[in-house]
BADO-206396 format. One record per residue (C-alpha): x, y, z. Coordinates in nm, 2 decimals. Each point is the difference from the previous one (the first is absolute). Layout:
# BADO-206396
r xx:X yy:Y zz:Z
...
***
This chain:
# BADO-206396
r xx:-5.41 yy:0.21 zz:-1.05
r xx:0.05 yy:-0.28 zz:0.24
r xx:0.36 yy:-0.10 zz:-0.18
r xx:0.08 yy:0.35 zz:-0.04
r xx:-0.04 yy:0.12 zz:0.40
r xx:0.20 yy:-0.35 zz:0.08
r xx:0.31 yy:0.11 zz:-0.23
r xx:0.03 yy:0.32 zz:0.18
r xx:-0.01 yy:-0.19 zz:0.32
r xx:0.25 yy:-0.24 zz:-0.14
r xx:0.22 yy:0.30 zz:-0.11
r xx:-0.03 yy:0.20 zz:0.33
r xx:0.13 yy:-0.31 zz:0.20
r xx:0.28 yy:-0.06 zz:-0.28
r xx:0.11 yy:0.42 zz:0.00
r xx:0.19 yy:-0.01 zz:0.37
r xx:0.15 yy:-0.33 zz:-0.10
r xx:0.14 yy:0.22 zz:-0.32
r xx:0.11 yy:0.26 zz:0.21
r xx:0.14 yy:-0.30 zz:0.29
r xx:0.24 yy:-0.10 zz:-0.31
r xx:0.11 yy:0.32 zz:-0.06
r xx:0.09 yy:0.14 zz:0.29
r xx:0.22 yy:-0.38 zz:0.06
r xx:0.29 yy:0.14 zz:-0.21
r xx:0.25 yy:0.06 zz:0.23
r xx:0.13 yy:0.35 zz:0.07
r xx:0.36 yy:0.09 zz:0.00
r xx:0.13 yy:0.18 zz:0.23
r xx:-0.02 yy:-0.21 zz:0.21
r xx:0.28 yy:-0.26 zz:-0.11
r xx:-0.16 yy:-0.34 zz:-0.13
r xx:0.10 yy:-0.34 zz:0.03
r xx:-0.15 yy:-0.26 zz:-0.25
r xx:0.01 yy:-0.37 zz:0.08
r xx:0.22 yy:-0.20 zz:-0.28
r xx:0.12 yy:-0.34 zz:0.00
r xx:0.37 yy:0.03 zz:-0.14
r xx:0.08 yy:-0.35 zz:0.06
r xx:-0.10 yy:-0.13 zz:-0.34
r xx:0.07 yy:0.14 zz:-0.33
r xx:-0.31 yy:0.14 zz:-0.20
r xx:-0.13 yy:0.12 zz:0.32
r xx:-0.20 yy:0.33 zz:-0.10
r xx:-0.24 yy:0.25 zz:0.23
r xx:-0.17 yy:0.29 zz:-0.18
r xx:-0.10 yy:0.30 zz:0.22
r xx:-0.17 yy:0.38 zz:-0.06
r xx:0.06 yy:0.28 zz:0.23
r xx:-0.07 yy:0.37 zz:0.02
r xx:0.30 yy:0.23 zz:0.04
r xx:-0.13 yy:0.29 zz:0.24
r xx:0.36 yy:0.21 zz:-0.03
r xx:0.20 yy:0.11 zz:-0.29
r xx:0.35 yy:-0.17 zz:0.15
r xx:0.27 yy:-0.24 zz:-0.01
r xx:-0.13 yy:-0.37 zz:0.05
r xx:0.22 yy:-0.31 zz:0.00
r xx:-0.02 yy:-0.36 zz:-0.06
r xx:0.09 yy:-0.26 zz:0.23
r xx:0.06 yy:-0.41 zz:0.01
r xx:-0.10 yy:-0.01 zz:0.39
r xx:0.06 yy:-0.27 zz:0.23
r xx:-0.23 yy:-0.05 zz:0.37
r xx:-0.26 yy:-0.24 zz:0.15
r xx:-0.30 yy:-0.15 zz:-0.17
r xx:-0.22 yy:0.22 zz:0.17
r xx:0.19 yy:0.34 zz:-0.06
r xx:-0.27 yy:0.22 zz:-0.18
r xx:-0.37 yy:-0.01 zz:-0.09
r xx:-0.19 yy:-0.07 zz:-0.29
r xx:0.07 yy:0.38 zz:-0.16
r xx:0.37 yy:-0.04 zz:0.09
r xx:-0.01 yy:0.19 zz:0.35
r xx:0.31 yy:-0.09 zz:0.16
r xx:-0.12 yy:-0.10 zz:0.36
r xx:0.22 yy:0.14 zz:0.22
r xx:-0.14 yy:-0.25 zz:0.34
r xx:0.06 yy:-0.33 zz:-0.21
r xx:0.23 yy:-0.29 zz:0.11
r xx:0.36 yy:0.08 zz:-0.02
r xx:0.09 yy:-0.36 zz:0.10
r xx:0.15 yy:-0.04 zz:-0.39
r xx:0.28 yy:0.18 zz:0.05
r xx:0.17 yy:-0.26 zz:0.26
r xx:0.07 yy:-0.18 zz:-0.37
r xx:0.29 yy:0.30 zz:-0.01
r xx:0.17 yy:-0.20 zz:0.26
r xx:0.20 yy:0.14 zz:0.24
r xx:0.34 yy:-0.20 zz:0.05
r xx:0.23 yy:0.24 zz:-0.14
r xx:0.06 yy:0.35 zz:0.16
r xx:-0.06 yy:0.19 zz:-0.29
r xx:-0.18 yy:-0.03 zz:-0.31
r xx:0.02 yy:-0.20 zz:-0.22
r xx:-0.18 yy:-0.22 zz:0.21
r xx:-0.05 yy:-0.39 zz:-0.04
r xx:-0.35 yy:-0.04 zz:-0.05
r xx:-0.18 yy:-0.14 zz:-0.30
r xx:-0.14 yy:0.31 zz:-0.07
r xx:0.31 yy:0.21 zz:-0.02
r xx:0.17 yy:-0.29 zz:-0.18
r xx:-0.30 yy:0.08 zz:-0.26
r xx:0.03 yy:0.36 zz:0.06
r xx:0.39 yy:0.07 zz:-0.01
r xx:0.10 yy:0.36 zz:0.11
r xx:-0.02 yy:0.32 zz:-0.11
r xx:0.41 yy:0.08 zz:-0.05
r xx:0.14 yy:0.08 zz:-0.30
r xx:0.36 yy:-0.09 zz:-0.11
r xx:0.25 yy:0.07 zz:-0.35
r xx:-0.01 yy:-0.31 zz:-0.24
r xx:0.25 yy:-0.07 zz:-0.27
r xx:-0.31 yy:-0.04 zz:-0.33
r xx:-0.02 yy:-0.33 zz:-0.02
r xx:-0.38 yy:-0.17 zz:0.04
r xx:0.16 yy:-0.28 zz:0.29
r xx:0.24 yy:0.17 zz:0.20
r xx:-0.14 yy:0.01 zz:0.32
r xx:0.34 yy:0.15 zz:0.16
r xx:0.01 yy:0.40 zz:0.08
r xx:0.28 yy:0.21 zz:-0.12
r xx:0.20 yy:0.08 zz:0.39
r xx:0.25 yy:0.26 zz:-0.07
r xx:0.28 yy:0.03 zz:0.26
r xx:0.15 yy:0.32 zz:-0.09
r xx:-0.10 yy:0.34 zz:-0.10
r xx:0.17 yy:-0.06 zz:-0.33
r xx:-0.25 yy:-0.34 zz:-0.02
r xx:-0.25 yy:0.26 zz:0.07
r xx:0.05 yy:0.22 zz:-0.26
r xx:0.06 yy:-0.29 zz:-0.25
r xx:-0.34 yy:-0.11 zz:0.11
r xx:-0.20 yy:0.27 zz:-0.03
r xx:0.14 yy:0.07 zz:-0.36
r xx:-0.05 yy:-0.39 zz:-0.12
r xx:-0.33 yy:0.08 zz:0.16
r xx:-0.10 yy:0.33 zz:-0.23
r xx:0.14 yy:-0.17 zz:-0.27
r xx:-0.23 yy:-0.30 zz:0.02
r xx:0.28 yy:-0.25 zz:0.07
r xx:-0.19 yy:-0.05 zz:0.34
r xx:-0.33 yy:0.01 zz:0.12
r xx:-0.18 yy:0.02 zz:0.34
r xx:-0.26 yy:-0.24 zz:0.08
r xx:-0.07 yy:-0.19 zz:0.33
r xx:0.15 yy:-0.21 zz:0.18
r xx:-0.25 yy:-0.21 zz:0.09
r xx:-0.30 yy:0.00 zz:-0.19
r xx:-0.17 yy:-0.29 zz:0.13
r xx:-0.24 yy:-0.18 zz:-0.20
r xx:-0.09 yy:0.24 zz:-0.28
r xx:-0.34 yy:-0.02 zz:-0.14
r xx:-0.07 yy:0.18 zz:-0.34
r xx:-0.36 yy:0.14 zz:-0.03
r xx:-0.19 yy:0.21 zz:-0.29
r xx:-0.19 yy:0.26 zz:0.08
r xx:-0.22 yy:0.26 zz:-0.17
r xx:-0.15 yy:0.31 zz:0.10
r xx:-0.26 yy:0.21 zz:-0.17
r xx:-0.22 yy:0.30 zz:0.07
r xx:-0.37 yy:-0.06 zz:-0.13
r xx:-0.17 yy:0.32 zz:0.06
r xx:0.13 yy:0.14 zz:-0.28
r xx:-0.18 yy:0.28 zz:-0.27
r xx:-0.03 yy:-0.27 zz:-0.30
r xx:-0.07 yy:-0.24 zz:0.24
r xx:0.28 yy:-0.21 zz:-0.13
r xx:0.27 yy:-0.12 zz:0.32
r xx:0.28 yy:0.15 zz:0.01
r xx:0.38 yy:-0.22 zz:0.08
r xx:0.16 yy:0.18 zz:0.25
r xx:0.24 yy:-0.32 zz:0.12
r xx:0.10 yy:-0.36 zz:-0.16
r xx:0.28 yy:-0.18 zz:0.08
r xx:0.16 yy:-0.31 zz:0.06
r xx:0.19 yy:0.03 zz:0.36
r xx:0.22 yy:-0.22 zz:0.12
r xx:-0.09 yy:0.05 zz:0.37
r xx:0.32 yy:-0.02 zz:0.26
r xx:0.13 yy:0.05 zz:0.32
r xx:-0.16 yy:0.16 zz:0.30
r xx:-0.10 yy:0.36 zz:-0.02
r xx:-0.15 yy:0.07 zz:0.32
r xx:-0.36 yy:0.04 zz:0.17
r xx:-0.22 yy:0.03 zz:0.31
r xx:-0.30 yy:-0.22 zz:0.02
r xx:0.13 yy:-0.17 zz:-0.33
r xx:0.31 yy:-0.06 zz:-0.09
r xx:0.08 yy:0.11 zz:-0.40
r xx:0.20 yy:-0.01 zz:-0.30
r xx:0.00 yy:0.26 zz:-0.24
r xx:-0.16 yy:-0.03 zz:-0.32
r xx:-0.01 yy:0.36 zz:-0.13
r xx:0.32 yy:0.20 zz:-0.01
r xx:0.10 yy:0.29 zz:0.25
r xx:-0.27 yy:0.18 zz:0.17
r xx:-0.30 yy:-0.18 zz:-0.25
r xx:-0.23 yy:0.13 zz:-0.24
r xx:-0.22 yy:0.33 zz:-0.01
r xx:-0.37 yy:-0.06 zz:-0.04
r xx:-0.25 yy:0.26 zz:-0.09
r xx:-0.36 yy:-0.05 zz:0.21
r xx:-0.19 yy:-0.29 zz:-0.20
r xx:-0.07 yy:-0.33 zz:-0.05
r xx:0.27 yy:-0.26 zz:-0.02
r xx:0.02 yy:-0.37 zz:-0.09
r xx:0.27 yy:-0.23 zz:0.08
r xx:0.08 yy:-0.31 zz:-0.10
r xx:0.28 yy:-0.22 zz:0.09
r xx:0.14 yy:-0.33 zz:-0.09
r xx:0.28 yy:-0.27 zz:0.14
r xx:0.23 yy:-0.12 zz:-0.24
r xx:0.08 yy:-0.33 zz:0.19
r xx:-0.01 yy:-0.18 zz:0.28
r xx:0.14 yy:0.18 zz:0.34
r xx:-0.09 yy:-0.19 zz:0.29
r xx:-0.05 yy:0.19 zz:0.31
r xx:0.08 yy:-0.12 zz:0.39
r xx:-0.31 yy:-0.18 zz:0.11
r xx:-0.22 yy:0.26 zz:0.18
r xx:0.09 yy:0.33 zz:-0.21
r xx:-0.25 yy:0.24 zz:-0.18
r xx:0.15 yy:0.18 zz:-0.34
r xx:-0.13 yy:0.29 zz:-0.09
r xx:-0.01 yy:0.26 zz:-0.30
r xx:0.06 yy:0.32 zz:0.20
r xx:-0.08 yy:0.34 zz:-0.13
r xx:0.14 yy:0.27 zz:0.27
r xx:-0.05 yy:0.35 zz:0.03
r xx:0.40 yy:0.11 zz:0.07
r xx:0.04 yy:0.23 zz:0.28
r xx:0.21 yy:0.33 zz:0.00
r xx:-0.01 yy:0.03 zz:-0.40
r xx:-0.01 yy:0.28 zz:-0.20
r xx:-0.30 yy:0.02 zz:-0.25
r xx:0.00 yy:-0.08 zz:-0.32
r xx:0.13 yy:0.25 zz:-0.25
r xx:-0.25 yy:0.08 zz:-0.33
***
């Protein structure tokens, strides 16, 4: 009787550790921000998160300061924004001459003849160059791609819903991205790793993993980030 009454006692101070550990998943919305070291290759992070709102969600490669979110991937909006002097500022407009935006590149796009090392862009000078252009262009002749990539760091990452009826996951997303370029950000800075507006999630649970390919180092006194944002000014998803 004596072991019995101290295993419900056990079990009573174990239950709100049980329910502690569930209600850690992060919630999304709000965007999250998970810590990942991307300057190494085989650099992996596994994360679960709740979806609350059947939307579009992307993926980001984010870029900020070591301290830039929480344990659950809160972005802190107050932390120290003192990174970003590794822009630099000599120039007058972007691209800048930091070591971060000489890792980041830019976010312009320019025509390419297709050939894997030709970093120089297609300038036409007349309207008749134009029109040449744009033909070679739909024709696959050229291609756009940017101008300045910066360093590119290819990642895999997978996505999959758990919650399902079988109770078997479900792949929503895995690829191999060769991340590029700068696409934009607030608080973080970001590079894409979803196309267009992201991916539409159904409310559930969601694990994702991701994984460096190779070494990438990063500025001394940067954070890297997976990102997954909740796109503003979208329409919903369509069934």
């Amino acid at each position: 009787m004596i072991i019995r009454h101290a295993l419900i006692a056990s079990l009573a101070l174990l239950l709100p550790l049980f329910a502690q550990a569930e209600l850690a998943v992060p919630t999304i919305p709000p965007a999250r921000a998970f810590k990942w070291d991307i300057s190494r290759a085989n650099s992996t992070i596994v994360h679960e998160f709740v979806v609350k709102d059947y939307r579009m969600y992307g993926l980001h490669l984010a870029f900020g300061g070591l301290d830039a979110t929480e344990a659950d991937g809160y972005v802190r909006e107050s932390s120290d924004q003192s990174w970003r002097k590794q822009l630099g500022r000599d120039s007058v407009e972007p691209p800048y001459d930091g070591p971060l935006s000489k890792f980041l590149g830019t976010g312009t796009y320019g025509v390419f003849t297709n050939e894997p090392n030709n970093l120089k862009p297609v300038i036409p000078k007349t309207i008749a160059e134009v029109q040449q252009r744009d033909e070679l262009l739909r024709q696959g002749v050229y291609v756009t791609k940017l101008t300045n990539p910066g360093v590119i760091v290819p990642i895999h990452v997978r996505l999959e819903k758990l919650d399902t009826p079988d109770t078997t996951p479900v792949q929503i997303f895995d690829r191999v991205v060769e991340t590029a370029g700068l696409e934009g950000g607030g608080y973080l800075l970001t590079r894409k790793i979803t196309k267009g507006v992201g991916l539409p999630l159904k409310p559930g649970k969601y694990r994702i993993s991701a994984t460096t390919l190779r070494d990438s180092p990063v500025p001394t006194g940067i954070g890297t980030y997976l990102l997954i944002s909740v796109p503003a000014n979208v329409s919903p998803p369509k069934d």
